[in-house]
SEMAR-389182 format. One record per residue (C-alpha): residue number from 1; residue in one letter; chain; x, y, z. Coordinates in nm, 4 decimals, padded with zeros to 6 digits, always signed. Layout:
<nodes>
[NUM A A [X Y Z]];
...
</nodes>
This chain:
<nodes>
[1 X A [-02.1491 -01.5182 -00.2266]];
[2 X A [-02.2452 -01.8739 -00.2931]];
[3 X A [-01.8677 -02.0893 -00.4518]];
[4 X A [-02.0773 -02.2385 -00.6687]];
[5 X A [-02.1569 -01.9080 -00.8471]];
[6 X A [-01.8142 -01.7568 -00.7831]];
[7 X A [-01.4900 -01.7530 -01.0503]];
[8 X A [-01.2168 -01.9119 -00.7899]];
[9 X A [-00.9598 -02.1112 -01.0202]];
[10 X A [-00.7707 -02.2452 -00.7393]];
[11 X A [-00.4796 -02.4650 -00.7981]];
[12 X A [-00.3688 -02.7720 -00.6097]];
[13 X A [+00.0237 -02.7418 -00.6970]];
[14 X A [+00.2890 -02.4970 -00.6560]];
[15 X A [+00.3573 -02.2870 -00.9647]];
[16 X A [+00.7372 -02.3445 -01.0695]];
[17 X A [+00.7485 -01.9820 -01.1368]];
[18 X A [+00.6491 -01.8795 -00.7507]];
[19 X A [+00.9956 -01.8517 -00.5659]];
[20 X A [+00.8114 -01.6624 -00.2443]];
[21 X A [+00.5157 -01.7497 -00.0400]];
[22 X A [+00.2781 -01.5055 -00.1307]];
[23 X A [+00.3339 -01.5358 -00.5001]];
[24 X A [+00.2363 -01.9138 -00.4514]];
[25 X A [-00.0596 -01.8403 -00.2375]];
[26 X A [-00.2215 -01.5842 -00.5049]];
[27 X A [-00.1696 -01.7801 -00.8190]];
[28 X A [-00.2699 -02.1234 -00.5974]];
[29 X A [-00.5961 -01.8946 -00.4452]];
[30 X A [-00.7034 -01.7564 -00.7940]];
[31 X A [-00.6364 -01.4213 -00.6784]];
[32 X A [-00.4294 -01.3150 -00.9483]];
[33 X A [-00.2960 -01.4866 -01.3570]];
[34 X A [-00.0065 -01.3409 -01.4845]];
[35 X A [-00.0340 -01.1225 -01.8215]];
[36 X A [+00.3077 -01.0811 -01.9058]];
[37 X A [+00.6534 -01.0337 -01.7352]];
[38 X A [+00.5807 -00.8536 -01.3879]];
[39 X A [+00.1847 -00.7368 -01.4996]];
[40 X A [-00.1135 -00.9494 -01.3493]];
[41 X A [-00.5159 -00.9694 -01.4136]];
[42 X A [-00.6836 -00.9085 -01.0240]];
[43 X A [-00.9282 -01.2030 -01.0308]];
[44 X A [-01.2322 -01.2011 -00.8367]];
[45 X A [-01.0908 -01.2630 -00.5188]];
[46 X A [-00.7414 -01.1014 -00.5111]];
[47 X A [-00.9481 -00.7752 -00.6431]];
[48 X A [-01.1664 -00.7685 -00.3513]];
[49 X A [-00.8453 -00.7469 -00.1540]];
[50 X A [-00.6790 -00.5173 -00.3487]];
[51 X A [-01.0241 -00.2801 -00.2915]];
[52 X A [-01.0478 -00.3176 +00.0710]];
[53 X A [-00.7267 -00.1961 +00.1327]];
[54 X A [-00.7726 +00.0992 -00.0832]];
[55 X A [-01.0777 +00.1524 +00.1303]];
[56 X A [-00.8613 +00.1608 +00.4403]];
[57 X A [-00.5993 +00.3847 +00.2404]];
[58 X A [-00.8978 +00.6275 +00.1534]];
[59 X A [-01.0249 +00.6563 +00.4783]];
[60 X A [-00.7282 +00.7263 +00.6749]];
[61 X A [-00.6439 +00.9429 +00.3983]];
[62 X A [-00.9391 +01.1872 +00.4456]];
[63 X A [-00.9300 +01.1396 +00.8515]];
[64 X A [-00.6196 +01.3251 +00.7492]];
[65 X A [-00.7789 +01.6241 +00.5728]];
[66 X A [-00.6302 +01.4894 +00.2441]];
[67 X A [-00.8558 +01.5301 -00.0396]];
[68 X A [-00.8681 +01.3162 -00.3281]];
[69 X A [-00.8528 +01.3163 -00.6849]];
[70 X A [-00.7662 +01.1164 -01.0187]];
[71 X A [-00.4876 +01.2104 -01.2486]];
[72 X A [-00.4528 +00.9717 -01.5592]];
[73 X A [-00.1641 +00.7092 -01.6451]];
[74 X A [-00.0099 +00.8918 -01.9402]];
[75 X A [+00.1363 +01.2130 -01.9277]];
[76 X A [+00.3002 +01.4200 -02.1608]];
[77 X A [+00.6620 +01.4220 -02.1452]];
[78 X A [+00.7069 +01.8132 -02.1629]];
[79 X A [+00.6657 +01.8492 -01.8087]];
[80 X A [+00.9321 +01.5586 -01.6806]];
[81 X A [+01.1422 +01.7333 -01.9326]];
[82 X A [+01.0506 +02.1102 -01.7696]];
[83 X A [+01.1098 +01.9325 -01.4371]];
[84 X A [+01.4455 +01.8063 -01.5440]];
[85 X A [+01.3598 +01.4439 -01.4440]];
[86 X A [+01.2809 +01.2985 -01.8441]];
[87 X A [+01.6217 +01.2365 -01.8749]];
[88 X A [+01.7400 +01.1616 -01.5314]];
[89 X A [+01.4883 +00.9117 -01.4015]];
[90 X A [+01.6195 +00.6296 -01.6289]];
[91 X A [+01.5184 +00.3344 -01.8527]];
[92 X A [+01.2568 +00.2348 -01.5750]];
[93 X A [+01.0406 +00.4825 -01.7132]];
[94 X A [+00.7792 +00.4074 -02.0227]];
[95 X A [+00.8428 +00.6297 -02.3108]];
[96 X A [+00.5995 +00.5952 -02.6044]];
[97 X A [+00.4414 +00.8724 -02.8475]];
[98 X A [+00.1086 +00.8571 -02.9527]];
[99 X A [-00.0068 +00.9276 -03.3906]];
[100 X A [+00.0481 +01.2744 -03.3781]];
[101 X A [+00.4116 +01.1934 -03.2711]];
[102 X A [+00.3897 +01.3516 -02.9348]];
[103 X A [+00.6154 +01.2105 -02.6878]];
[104 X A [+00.4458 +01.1003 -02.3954]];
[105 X A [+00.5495 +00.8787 -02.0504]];
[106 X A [+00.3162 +00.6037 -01.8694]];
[107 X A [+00.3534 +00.7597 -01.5291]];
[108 X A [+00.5957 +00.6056 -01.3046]];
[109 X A [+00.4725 +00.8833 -01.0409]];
[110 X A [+00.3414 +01.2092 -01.0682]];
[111 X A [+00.5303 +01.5132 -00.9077]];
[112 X A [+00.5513 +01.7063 -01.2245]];
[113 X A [+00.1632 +01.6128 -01.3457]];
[114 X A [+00.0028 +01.7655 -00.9859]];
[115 X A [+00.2607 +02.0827 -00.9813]];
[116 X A [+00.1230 +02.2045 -01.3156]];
[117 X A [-00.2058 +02.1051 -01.1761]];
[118 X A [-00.1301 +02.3165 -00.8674]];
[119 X A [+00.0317 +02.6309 -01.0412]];
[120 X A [-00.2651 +02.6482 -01.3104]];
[121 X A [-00.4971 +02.6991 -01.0183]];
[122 X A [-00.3405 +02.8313 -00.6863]];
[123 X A [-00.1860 +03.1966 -00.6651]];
[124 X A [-00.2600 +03.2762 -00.2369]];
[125 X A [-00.1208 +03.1619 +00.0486]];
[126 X A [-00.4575 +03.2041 +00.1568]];
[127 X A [-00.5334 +02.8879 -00.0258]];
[128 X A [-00.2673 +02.6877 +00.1081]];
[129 X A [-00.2016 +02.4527 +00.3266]];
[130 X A [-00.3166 +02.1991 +00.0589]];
[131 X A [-00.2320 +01.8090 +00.0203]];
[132 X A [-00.3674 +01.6399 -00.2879]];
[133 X A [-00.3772 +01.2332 -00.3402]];
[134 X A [-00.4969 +01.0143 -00.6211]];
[135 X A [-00.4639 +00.5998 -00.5968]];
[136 X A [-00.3790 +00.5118 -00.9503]];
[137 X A [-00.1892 +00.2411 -01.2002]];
[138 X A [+00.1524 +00.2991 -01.2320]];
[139 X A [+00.4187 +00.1821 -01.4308]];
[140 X A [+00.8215 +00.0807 -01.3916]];
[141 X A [+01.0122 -00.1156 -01.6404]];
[142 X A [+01.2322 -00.3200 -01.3840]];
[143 X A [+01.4768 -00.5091 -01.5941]];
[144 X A [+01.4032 -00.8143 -01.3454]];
[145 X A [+01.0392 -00.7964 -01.2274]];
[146 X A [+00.9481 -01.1085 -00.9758]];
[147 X A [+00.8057 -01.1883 -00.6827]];
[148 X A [+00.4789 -01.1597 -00.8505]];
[149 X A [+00.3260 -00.8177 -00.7354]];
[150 X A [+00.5817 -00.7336 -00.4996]];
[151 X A [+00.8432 -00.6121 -00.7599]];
[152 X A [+00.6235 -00.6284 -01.0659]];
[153 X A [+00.6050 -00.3917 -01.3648]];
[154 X A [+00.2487 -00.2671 -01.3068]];
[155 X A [+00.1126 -00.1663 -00.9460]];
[156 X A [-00.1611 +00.0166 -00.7948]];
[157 X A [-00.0220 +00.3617 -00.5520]];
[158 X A [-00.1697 +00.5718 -00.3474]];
[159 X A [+00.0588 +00.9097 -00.4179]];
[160 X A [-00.0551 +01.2374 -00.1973]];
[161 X A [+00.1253 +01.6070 -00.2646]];
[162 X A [+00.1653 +01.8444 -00.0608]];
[163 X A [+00.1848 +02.2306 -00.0909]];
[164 X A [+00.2983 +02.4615 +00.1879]];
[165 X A [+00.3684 +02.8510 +00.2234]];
[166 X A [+00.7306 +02.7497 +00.4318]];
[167 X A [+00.9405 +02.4602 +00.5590]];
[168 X A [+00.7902 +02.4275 +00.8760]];
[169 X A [+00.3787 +02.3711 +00.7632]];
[170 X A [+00.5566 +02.1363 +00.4887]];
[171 X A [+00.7046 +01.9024 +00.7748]];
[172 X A [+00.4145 +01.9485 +00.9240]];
[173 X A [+00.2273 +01.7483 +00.6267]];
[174 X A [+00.5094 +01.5014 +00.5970]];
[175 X A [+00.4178 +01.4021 +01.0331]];
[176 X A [+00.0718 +01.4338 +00.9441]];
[177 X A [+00.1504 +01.2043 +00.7002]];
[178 X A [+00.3354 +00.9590 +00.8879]];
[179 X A [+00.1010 +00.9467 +01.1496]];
[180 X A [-00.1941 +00.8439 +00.8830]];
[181 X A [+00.0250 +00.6106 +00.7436]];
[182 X A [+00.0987 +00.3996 +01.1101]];
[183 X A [-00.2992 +00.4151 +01.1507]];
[184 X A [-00.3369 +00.2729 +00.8334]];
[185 X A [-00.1062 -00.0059 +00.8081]];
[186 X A [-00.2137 -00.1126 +01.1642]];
[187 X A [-00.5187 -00.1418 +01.0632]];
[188 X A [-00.3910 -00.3839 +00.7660]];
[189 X A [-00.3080 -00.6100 +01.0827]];
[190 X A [+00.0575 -00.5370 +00.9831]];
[191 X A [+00.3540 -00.3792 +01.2254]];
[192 X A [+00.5308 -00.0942 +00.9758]];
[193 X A [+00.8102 +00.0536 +01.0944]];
[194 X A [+00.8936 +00.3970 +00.9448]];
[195 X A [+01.3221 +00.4072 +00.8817]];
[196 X A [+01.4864 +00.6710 +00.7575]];
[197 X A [+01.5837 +00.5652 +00.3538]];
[198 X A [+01.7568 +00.7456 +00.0764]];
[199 X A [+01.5435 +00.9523 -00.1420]];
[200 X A [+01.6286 +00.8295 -00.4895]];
[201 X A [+01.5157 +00.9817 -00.8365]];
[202 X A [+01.2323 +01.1526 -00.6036]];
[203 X A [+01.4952 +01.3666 -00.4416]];
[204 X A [+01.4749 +01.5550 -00.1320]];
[205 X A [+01.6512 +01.5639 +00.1865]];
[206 X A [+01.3928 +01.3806 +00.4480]];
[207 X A [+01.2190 +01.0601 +00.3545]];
[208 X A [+01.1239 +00.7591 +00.5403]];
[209 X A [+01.0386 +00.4295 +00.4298]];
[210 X A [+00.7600 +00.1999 +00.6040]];
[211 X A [+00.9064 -00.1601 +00.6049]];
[212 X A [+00.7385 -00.4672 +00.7092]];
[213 X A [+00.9995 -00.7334 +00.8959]];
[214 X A [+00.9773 -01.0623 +00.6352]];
[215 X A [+01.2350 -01.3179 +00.5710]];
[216 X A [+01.1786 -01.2309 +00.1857]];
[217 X A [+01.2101 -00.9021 +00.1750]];
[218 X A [+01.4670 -00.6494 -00.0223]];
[219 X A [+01.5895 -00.4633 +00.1989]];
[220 X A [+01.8499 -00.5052 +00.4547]];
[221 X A [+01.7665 -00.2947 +00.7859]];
[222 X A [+01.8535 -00.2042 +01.1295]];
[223 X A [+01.6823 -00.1191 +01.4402]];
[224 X A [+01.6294 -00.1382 +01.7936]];
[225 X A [+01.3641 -00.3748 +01.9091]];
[226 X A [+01.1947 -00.2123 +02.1079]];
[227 X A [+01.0465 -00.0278 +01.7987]];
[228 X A [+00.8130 -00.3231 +01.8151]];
[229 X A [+00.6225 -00.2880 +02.1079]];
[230 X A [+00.4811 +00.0260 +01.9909]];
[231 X A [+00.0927 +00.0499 +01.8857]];
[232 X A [-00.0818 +00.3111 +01.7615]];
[233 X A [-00.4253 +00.1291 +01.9208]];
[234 X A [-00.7549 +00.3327 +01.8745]];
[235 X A [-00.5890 +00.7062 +01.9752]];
[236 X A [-00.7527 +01.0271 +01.8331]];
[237 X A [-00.5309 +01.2664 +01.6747]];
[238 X A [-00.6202 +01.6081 +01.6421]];
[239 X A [-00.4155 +01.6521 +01.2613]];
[240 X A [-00.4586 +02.0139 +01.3189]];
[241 X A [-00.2315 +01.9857 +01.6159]];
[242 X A [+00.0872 +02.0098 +01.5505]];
[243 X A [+00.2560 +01.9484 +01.8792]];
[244 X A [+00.0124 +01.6716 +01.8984]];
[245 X A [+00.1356 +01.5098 +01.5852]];
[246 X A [+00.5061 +01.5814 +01.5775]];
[247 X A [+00.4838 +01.4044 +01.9183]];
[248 X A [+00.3705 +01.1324 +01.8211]];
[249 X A [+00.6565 +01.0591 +01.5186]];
[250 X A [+00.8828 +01.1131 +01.7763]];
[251 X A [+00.7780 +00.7787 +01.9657]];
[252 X A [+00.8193 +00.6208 +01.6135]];
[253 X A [+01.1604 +00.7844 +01.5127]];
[254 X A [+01.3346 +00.8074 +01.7779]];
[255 X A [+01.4476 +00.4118 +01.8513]];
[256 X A [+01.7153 +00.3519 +01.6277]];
[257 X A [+01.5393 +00.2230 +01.2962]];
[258 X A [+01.7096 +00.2134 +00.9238]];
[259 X A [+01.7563 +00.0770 +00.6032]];
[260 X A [+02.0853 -00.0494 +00.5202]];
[261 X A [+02.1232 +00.2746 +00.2223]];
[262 X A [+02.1492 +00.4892 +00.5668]];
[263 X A [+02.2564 +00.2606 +00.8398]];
[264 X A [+02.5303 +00.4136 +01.0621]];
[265 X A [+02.6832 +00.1861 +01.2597]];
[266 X A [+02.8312 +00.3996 +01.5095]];
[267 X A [+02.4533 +00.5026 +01.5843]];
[268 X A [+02.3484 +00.1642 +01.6142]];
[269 X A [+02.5954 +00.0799 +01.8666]];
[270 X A [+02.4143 +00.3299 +02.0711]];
[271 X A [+02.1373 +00.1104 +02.1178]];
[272 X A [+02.1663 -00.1148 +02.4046]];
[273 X A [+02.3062 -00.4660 +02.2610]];
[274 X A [+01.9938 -00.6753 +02.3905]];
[275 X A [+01.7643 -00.4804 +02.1791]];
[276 X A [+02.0056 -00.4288 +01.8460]];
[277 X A [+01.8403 -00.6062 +01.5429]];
[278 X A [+01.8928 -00.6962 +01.1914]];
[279 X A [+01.6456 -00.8415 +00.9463]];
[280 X A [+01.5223 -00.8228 +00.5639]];
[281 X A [+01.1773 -00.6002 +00.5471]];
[282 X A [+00.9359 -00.5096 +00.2731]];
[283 X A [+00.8823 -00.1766 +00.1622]];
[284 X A [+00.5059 -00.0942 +00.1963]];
[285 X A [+00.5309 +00.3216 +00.1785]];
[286 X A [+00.7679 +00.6043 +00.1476]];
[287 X A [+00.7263 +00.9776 +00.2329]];
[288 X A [+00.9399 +01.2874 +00.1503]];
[289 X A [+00.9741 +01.6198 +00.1676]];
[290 X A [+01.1641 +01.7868 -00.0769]];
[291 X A [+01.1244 +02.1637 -00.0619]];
[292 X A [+01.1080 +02.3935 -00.3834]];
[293 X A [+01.2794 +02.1070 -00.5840]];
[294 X A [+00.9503 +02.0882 -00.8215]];
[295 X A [+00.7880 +02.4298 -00.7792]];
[296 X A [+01.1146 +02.6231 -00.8665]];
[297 X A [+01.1392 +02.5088 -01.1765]];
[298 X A [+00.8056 +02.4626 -01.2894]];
[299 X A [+00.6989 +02.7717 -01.1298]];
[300 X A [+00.4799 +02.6924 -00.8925]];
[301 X A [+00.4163 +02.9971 -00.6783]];
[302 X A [+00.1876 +03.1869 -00.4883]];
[303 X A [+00.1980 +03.5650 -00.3503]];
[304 X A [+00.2566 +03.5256 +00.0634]];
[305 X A [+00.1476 +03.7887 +00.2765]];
[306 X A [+00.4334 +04.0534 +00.2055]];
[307 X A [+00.2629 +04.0288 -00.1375]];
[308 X A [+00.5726 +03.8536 -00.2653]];
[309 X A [+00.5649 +03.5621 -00.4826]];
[310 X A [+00.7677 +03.2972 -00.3895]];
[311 X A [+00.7920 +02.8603 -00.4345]];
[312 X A [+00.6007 +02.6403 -00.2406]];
[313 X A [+00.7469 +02.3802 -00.0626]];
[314 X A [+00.6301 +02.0533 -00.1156]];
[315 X A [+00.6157 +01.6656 -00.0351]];
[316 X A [+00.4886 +01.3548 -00.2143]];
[317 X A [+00.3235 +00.9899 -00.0255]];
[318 X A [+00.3269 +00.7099 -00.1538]];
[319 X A [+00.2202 +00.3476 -00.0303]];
[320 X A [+00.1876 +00.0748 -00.2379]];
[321 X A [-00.1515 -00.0544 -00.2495]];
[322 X A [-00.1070 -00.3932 -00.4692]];
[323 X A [+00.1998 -00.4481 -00.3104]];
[324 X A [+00.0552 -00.4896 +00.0151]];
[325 X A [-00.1285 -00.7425 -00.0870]];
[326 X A [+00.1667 -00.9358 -00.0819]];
[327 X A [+00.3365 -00.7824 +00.2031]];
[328 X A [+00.0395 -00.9255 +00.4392]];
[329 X A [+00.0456 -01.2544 +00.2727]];
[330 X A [+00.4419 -01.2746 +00.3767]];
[331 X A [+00.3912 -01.1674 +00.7279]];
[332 X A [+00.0109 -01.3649 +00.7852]];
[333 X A [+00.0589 -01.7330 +00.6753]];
[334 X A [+00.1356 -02.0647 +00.7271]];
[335 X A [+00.2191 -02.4022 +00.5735]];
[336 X A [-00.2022 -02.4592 +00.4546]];
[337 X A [-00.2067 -02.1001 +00.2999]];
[338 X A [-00.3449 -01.6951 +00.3780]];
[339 X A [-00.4246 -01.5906 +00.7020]];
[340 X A [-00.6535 -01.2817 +00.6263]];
[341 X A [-00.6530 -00.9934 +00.8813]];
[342 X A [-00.9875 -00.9196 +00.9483]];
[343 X A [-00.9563 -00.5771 +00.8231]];
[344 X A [-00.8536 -00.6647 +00.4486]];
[345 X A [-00.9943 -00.9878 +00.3840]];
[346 X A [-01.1554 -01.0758 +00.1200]];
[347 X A [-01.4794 -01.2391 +00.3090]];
[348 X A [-01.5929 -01.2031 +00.6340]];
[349 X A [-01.7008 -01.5975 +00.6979]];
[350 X A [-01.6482 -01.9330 +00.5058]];
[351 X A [-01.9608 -02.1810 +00.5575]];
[352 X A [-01.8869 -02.5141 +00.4463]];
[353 X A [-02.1739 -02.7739 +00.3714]];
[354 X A [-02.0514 -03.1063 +00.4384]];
[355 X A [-02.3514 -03.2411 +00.2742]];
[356 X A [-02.4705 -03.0398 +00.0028]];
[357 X A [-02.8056 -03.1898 -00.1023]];
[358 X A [-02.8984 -03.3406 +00.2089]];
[359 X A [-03.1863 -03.1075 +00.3248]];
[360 X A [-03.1174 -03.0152 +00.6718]];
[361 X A [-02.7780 -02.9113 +00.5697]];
[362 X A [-02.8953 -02.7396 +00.3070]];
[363 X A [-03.1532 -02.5337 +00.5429]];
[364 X A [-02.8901 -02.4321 +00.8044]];
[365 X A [-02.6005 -02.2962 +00.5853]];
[366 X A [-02.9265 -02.1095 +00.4118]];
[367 X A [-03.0547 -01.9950 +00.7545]];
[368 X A [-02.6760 -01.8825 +00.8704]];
[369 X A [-02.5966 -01.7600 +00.5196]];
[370 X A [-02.8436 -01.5320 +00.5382]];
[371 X A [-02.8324 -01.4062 +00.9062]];
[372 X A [-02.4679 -01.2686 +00.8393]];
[373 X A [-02.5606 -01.0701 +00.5358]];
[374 X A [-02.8611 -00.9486 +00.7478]];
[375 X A [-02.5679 -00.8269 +00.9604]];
[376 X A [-02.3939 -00.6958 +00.6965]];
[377 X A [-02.1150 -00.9507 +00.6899]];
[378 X A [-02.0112 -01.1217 +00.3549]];
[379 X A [-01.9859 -01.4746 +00.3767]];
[380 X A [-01.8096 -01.7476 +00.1153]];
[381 X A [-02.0317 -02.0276 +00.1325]];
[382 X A [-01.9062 -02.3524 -00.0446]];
[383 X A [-02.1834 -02.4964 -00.1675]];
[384 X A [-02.0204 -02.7217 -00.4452]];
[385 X A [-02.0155 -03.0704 -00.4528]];
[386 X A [-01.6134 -03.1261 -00.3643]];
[387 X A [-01.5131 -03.3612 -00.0852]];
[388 X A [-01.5374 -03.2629 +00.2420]];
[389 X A [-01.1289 -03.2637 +00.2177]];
[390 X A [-01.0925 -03.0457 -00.0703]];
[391 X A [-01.3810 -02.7867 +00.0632]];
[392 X A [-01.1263 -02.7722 +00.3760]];
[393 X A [-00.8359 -02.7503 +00.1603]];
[394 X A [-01.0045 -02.4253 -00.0368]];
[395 X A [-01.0517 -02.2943 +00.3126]];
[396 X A [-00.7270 -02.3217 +00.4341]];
[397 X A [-00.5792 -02.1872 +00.1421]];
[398 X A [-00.7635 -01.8468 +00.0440]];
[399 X A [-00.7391 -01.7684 +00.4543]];
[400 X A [-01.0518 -01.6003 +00.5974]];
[401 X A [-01.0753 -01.5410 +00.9809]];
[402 X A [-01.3870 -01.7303 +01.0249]];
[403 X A [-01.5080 -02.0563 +00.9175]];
[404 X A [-01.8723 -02.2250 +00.9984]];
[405 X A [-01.8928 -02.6164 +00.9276]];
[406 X A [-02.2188 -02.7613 +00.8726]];
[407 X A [-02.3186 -03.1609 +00.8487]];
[408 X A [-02.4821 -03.4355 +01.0139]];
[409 X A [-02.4062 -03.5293 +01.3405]];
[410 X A [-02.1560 -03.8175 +01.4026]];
</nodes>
């Protein structure tokens, strides 16, 4: 992509509005313009960031075995209110209702939408195990959104569901799960660690939060260091497995790791004092089994092999995709702007003509511009008329991992 073709409003100042570093950095890089109170336009370059991570979330995903789907935004509000959730999930929820004066919700999450999906479709065991995922806009009306995407209103989710004959092939999906999720975020370039959290309006009685370690996080946790030093590296994991699998989330849950909604101190004093830690985190993912707390009530069944109909047991996923975005801003920076992983950034190589016009220059960031795309690399090349100082500036700022600088010698 030549600049001078591109749409990259960057700005020179820090927005008053911006109170952490990644909010500055997307408005300042053009990635993102607010629309209203905690909803944002994705601008050309914060969008291709926002779609290489989904790429990332939809590969891992199906590595998995997960299949995926697309369930819409609005739903109608007889199933939260079969569920028993219309009522209990708050004010945080969108309520509207549409000419015919049906009551709908703009979907905060979708537990009751994919169980009616399920039970209008599945009646074996035979067709279970089954784990269903959709990355989609959701909604929350936070009385307080800020931080620009990291607590805003609107926000792009991956959510996965799923459905399991017993307990034990349900926790089964909720490891598989976590293990998908630690190759995923490692792949972001960013160190997750999964704590056990409180469940919240989602309900259930095992959950775990991922939580990236940032000065600017939310949340409060606790955990022995040593977490740290553990990388899930280029491994192949049989999913099928599940000794394979449940081994592996025990390397990841058994150091002491938790938010402070769960912390026990007497546990934490467990942990050898040398490698006891406290820091604030961002929550990037959360996953949770919760039994027959959906499929009871909505009747979501199947006949098992006795020829006895009984609930499935089920689990939702859920990372969140646009929040991410600013979760690897926070933990890949410095005082200039974004440093990119390679994995989710935007463009593979900046070129930089320091003398656009002359003719040599001109020939060698064409020659190199179009030996990486022959590659299949995507480079940025600045080919504007700016100062050599604000070309470098542009650079610095929107973060990639590469840079090529062409000019005249001396």
């Amino acid at each position: 992509m030549r600049l001078s073709r591109y749409f990259l409003p960057v700005l020179k100042e820090n927005p008053a509005e911006a109170q952490i570093v990644s909010h500055r950095y997307m408005l300042r890089a053009g990635m993102i313009k607010q629309a209203a109170a905690g909803i944002y336009s994705w601008l050309p370059l914060g969008y291709r960031v926002l779609k290489r991570i989904e790429a990332i979330v939809h590969e891992e995903q199906q590595r998995a075995g997960h299949i995926p789907m697309l369930m819409p935004t609005l739903q109608p509000a007889e199933l939260w209110k079969e569920s028993g959730r219309y009522d209990a999930y708050g004010p945080e929820m969108l309520r509207i209702r549409d000419r015919h004066d049906r009551e709908l919700v703009y979907g905060p999450t979708n537990e009751e939408m994919i169980t009616d999906i399920f039970r209008s479709h599945v009646n074996s065991y035979r067709d279970l195990p089954l784990t269903l995922y959709h990355i989609q806009w959701k909604f929350r009306d936070e009385i307080r959104p800020r931080f620009g995407v990291m607590r805003g209103r609107e926000f792009y989710m991956k959510d996965g569901y799923n459905f399991d004959i017993d307990r034990e092939s349900a926790i089964h999906a909720y490891n598989r799960h976590m293990v998908s999720y630690l190759r995923t975020y490692e792949r972001m370039g960013l160190k997750a660690i999964p704590m056990r959290a409180a469940s919240g309006p989602i309900g259930g009685d095992n959950t775990h939060e991922f939580l990236v370690l940032a000065e600017t996080g939310e949340s409060e946790v606790f955990y022995d260091n040593a977490i740290l030093d553990l990388e899930f590296g280029e491994r192949h994991v049989n999913y099928d497995d599940r000794e394979e699998v449940e081994a592996i989330v025990r390397q990841w849950t058994t150091p002491y790791a938790r938010t402070d909604e769960t912390h026990d101190e007497a546990e934490f004093a467990k942990v050898p004092e040398a490698r006891r830690a406290r820091s604030r985190a961002i929550e990037v993912g959360q996953i949770f089994y919760f039994g027959t707390k959906y499929s009871e009530p909505m009747n979501a069944t199947v006949v098992n092999e006795n020829g006895e109909r009984v609930p499935v047991h089920m689990g939702s996923h859920g990372i969140g995709v646009s929040r991410l975005v600013g979760a690897i801003i926070e933990a890949s920076h410095d005082d200039r702007g974004i440093i990119w992983p390679e994995g989710v950034t935007p463009f593979h190589v900046g070129i930089v003509n320091l003398r656009q016009g002359d003719g040599a220059a001109d020939a060698a960031c064409d020659a190199i511009y179009a030996a990486l795309v022959a590659r299949g690399l995507e480079p940025l090349y600045d080919d504007t008329e700016e100062r050599a100082g604000a070309k470098f500036a542009t650079m610095d700022l929107i973060g990639l991992p590469w840079r090529i600088t062409v000019g005249p010698r001396g």
